[in-house]
Every structure is written in structure tokens, then in C-alpha cells.
C-alpha positions in Angstrom: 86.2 97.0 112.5 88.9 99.7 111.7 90.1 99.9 108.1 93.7 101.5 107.9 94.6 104.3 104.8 95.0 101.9 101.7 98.4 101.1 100.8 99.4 100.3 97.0 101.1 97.5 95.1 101.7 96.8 91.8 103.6 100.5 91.3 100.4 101.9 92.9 98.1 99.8 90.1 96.0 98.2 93.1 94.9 100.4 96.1 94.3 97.7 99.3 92.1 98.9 102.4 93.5 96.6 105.3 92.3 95.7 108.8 94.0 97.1 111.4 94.1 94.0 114.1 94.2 91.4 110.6 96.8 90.3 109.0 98.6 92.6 106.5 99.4 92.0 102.9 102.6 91.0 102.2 104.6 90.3 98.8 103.5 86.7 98.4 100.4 88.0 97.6 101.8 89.7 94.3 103.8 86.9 93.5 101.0 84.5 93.7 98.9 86.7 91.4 102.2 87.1 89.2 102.4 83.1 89.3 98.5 82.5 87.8 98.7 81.5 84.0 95.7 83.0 83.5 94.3 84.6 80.2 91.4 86.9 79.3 88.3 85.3 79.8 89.0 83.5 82.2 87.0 83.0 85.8 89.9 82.9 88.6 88.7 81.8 92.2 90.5 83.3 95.2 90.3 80.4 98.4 90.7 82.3 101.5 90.9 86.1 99.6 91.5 87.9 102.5 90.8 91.3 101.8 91.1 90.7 98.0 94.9 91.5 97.8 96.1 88.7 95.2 92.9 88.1 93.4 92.6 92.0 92.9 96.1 91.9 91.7 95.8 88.8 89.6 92.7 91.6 88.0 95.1 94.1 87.5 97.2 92.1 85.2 94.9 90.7 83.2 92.6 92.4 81.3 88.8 90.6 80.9 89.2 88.1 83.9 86.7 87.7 86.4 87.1 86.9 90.1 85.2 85.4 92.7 87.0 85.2 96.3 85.7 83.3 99.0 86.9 83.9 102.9 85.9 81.9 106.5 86.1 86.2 108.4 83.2 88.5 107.1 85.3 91.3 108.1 87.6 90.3 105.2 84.9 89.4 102.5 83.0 93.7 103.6 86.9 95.2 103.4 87.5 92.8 99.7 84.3 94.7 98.4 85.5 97.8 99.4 88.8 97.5 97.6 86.8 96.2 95.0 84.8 99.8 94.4 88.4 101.4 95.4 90.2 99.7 92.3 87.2 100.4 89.9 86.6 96.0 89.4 83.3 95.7 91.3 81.7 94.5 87.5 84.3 92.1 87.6 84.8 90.1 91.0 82.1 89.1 93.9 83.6 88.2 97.1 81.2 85.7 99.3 81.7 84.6 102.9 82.9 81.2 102.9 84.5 78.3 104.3 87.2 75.7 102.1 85.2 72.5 104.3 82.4 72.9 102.1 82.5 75.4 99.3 81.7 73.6 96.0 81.0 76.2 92.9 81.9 74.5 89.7 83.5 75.7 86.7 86.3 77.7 87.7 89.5 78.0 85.3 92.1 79.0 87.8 92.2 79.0 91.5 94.5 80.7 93.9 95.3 80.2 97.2 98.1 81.4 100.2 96.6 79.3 102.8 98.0 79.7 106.5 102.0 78.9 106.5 101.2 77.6 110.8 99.2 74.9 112.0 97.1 75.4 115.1 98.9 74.8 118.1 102.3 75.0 116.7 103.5 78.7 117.6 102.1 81.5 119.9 98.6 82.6 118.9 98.1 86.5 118.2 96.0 88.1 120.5 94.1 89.4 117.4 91.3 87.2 116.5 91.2 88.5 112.6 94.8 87.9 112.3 95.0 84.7 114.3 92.2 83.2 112.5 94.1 84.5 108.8 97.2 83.4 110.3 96.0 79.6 110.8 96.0 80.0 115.1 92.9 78.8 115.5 91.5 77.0 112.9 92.8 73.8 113.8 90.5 71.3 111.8 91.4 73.2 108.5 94.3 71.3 106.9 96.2 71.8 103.0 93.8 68.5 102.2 90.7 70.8 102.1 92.4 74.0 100.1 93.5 71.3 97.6 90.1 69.6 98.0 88.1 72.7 97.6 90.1 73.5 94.4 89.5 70.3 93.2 85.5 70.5 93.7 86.1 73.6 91.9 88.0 73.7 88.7 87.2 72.7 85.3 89.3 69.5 84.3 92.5 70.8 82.6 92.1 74.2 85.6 95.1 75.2 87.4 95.5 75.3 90.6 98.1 77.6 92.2 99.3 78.6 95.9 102.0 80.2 97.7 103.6 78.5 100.5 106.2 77.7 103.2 109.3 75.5 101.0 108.9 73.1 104.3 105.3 72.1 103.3 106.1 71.5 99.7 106.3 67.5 100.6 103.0 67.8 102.3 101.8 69.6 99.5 102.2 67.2 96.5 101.3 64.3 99.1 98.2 66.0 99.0 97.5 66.4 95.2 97.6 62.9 95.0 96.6 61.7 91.3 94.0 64.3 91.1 96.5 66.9 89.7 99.4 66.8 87.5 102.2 69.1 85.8 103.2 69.6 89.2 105.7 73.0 88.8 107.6 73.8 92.0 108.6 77.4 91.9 111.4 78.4 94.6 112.0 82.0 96.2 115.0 83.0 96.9 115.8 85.6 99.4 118.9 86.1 98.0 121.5 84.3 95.9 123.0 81.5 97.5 120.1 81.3 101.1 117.6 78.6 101.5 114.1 79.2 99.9 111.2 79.8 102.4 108.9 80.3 99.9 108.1 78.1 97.2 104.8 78.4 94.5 102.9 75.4 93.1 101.2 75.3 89.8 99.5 72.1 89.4 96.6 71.4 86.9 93.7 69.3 87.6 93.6 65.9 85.5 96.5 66.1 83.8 98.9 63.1 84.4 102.6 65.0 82.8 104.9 64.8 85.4 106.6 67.3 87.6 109.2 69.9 87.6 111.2 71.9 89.6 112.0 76.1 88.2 115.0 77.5 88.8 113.3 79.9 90.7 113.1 83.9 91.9 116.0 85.1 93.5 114.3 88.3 95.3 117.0 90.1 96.7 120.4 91.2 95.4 123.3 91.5 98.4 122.3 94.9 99.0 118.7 94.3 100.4 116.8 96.0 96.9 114.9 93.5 94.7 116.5 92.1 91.8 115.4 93.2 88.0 113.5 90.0 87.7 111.6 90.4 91.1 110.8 94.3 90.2 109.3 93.2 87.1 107.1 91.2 88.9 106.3 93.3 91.5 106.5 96.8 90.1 105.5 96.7 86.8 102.7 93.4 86.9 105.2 91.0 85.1 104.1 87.2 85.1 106.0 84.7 87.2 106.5 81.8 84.2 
């Protein structure tokens, strides 16, 4: 396994190792740490961490909080620890090999989760097996029904639950919550003002029976490809995504 020279996010608050054939962090990794209404004290659980990229950033912005990130590829859960000494949070986060099927660790008061945006089967699979694995290729018996059921098993009642995902899956999504989450937000992302969102984020809380509501989003880009003020905030300077 061959780490590549870490790259920074967060305005260079969060150092990342990454594997070289895995998949690479992208933005929604910032914006889903941005997006978790965490507070100090808390215990935030990363489903499917990766290398640690949004659960180390979710760290980053808020002081006191405590992480635990679970992950199928043991390649991922070795390079997580690494960036975990890297960024000076070792005290503060444990990353265990894991698989969403079965984990069930109570207690949690916020989960996060980018699970993979293709379905097994439904594209061409990378000729990487670290990235086609992270990437959803090959995993074909893992569906959003166990990420939301993991995070169920998980949380405390009144927990949040939070993930990053294609806007198409949003329907299959809140199918899935079911009545065992409520307060259903539906964040959209914009690419730019006026396109389709690709992206959306939902915040959902376990047990609570409010009902649902749709943001008027985060517009990323202005017409000249740079990020808008909003989207800077978030991803330069460690602003929360409300």
C-alpha cells in the first residue's frame, strides 16, 4: 500500500495522507463535516471513514469532540490512524475495521456518513480494488438500508444522523428512514446559481417525529468557476453548514 504526500483542507487545518490506487478526498467530505450540528462533548461516529477525511475535519471544528470511524478496507482504517498522529487527534478518535451489516456500538451522539453515490453493477468498475470497493463497485449486498440501519443501532435517541449524497437518491433516502427518524432537513448543493443540485445533505435525528424541510441550500460556485463567500466559509475557514 502506497500513501501519496498529504494534501490539506480546511485552509491547511487538516493534513490527509491518501491511498494512491483509493479513492481520493473530495469536497463533500468538508461539507459533510461542515453539515454535523455537533457540540463539544460530543462522541461523533464516522460509517465508512475512509481514510478519516470528514470525521478528522468534523475534529478540527470542534473543539472537545471525540471520534470513532469505522471502515469495511483495512488499508483505510492503518492510513485514518496515520492522519490521526499527522493532525495531532490520536487522544481523541479510534478508527476500527468494520463493516455497516453488523456494527452495533451504542451511544453515539452524531453519525456521519458519505456512503457510495453507485450501486454495484450499475457503471464500469475501477480496475483499483481500494477505490472500487470505496466507490460502491463491488459491494453489491451493501444498500442505504444498512448505513441508515447501522446509524440507527447506533445513536442515542434524540442523535443526528447526517450524510452526503447523490440529489437522485434523496427519495430512496427518506424511504429508508422510515418512522425511525424525524426533522428530516434536505440540504441542496448547488454548483452554480441557476443548475440542478447533484448533491444534497440530510440531517435527520433519531426519534423525533417534527416533520421535514427543505434549505435553500449552498450555491458552490459563482459564474466564474471560484467558490462563492458562503462556500469559502465553509470550506476555508471551518464554517458550519446550518
Amino acid at each position: 500500500m502506497n500513501t501519496n504526500a498529504p494534501i490539506s483542507v480546511l485552509n491547511g487545518q487538516v493534513k490527509l495522507h491518501q491511498i494512491q490506487d483509493g479513492f481520493k478526498t473530495s469536497i463533500d467530505a468538508v461539507l459533510l463535516a461542515a453539515a454535523c450540528p455537533a457540540k463539544t462533548g460530543s462522541h461523533i461516529l464516522d460509517i465508512g471513514c475512509g481514510v478519516g477525511s470528514a470525521g478528522l475535519c468534523a475534529l478540527a471544528r470542534i473543539n472537545d469532540t471525540n471520534l470513532t470511524g469505522i471502515d469495511i478496507q483495512p488499508d483505510h482504517v492503518l492510513v485514518a490512524r496515520k492522519n490521526a498522529t499527522l493532525n495531532n487527534v490520536s487522544k481523541r478518535c479510534v478508527f476500527i475495521k468494520a463493516d455497516v451489516r453488523d456494527y452495533d456500538t451504542h451511544g453515539f451522539d452524531h453519525i456521519i456518513c458519505n456512503p457510495p453515490y453507485e450501486e454495484a453493477g450499475a457503471h464500469l468498475v475501477s480496475p483499483h480494488t481500494r477505490n472500487a470497493t470505496a466507490r460502491g463497485h463491488l459491494n453489491d449486498q451493501i444498500t442505504i438500508e444498512h448505513w441508515i440501519k447501522c446509524s440507527f443501532r447506533c445513536l442515542k435517541s434524540g442523535g443526528s444522523l447526517t450524510m452526503i449524497h447523490k440529489a437522485a437518491k434523496t427519495q430512496e433516502i427518506i424511504h429508508a428512514l422510515g418512522k425511525s427518524f424525524g426533522a428530516t432537513e434536505i440540504i441542496p448543493l448547488w454548483p452554480k446559481a441557476g443548475k440542478e443540485a447533484k448533491r444534497v445533505i440530510i440531517r435527520t435525528i433519531k426519534h423525533r417525529k417534527s416533520p421535514s424541510r427543505i434549505h435553500h441550500g449552498l450555491i458552490l460556485h459563482q459564474d466564474d468557476g471560484h467558490y462563492t463567500e458562503n462556500a469559502e466559509n465553509i470550506l476555508r475557514h471551518a464554517k458550519p453548514l446550518e
